[in-house]
C-alpha positions, 0 to 999 in steps of 0.5 A: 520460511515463517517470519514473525511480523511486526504487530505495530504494522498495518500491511496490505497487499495492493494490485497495481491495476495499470502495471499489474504487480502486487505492491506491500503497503504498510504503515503504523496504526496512528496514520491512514491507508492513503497516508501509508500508500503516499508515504512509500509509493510503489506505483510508478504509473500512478500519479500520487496527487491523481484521485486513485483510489483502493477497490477490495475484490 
């Protein structure tokens, strides 16, 4: 079913590398894709103050 999204949204869709699932990240247009990611962190086998970092396949 098609679900009208919210253009005042950033989205990406981000792997988790060490548990594997597809994590959602999303966050306003004012703020960074590292403050949207600490903001509602979803990877629990990551630490959020370790350096991680986002590499686009």
């Amino acid at each position: 079913m098609f679900k009208e999204s919210d253009s005042t949204k950033i989205r990406r869709v981000v792997r988790d590398v060490v548990e594997g699932p597809e994590r959602l990240v999303f966050g306003s247009e004012t703020v960074t894709f590292r403050e949207a990611c600490i903001a509602s962190w979803k990877f629990d086998g990551v630490s959020r103050k370790s350096n991680w970092f986002v590499k686009d396949d």
